[in-house]
C-alpha positions as CSV (number, residue, x, y, z in Angstrom):
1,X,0.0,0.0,0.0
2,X,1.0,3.5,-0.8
3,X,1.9,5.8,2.4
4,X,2.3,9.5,2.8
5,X,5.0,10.7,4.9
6,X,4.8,14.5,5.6
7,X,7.7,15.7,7.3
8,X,7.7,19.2,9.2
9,X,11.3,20.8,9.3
10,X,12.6,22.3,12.8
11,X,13.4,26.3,12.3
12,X,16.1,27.0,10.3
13,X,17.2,23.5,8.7
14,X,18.9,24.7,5.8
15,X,22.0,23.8,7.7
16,X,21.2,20.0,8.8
17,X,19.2,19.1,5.3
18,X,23.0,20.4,3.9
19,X,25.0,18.3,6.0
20,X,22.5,15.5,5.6
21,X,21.2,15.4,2.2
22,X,23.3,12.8,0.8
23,X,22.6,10.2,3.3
24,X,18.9,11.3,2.7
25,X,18.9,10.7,-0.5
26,X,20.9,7.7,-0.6
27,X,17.9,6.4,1.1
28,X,15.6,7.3,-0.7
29,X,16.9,6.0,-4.2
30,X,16.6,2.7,-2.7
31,X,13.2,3.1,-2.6
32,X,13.3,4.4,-6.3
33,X,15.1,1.5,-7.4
34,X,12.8,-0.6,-6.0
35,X,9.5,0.9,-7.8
36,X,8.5,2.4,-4.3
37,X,8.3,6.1,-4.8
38,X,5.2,7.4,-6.4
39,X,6.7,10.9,-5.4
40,X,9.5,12.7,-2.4
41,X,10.4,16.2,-2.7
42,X,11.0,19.5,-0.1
43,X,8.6,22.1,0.2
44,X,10.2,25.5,-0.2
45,X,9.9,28.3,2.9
46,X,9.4,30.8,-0.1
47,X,7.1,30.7,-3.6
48,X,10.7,30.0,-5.6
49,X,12.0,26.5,-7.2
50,X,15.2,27.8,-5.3
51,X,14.6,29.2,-2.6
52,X,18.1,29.7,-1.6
53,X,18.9,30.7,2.0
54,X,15.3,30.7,3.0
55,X,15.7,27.1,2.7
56,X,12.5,24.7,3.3
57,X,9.8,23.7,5.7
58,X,9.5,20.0,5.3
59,X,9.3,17.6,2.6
60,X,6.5,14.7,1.5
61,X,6.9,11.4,0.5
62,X,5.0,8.9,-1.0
63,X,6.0,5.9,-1.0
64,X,5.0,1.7,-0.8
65,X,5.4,-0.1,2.0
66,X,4.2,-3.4,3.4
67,X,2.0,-1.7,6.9
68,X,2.2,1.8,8.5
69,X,4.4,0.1,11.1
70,X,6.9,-0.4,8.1
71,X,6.2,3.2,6.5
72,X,6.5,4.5,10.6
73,X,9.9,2.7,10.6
74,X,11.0,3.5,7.8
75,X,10.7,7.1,8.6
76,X,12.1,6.7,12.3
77,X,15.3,6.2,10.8
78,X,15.4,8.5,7.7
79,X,19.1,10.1,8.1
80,X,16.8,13.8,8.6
81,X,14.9,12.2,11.2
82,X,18.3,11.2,13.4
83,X,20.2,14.8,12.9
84,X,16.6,16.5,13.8
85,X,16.3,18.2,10.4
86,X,11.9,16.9,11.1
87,X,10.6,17.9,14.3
88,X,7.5,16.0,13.5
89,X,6.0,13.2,10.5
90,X,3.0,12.2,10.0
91,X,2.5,8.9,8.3
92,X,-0.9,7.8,6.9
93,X,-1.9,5.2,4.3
94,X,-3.0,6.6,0.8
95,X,-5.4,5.9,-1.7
96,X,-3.6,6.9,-5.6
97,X,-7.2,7.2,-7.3
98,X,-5.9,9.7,-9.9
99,X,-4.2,10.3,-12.7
């Protein structure tokens, strides 16, 4: 099933998400390789596809997993979860009706 993980950034992150983004995304293309990801991306503190030093606050995943526990796991131990880039995520089960 697919499960949506929306992840809430602590005030001012840009610093941690730097330091950490490789591991994140290390993680996360597992999951790609595997067919897992319908989408994962930031969410941008400003209107901008850059948004430079304003930096972003959070990111949302969707991704397949076997149960929420998994999906809950999973996200326990995302490499931004450990060095406290998300203060909080919320993981809930989701329906892809459309397109």
């Amino acid at each position: 099933m697919w499960y949506t993980l929306y992840c809430e950034d602590v005030e001012n992150s840009l610093p941690l998400r730097k330091q950490t983004r490789a591991a994140h995304l290390e993680r996360i293309q597992l999951l790609v390789d595997q067919g897992r990801i319908l989408v994962a991306g930031p969410s941008p503190a400003i209107d901008s596809e850059d948004p430079g030093e304003a930096g972003f606050t959070g990111s949302l995943i969707i991704a397949e997993f076997d149960s929420l526990s998994e999906a809950q796991m999973w996200a326990d131990n995302d490499p931004y979860t450990l060095a406290g880039v998300f203060k909080k995520v919320t993981v809930k089960p989701y329906i892809k009706v459309l397109p």
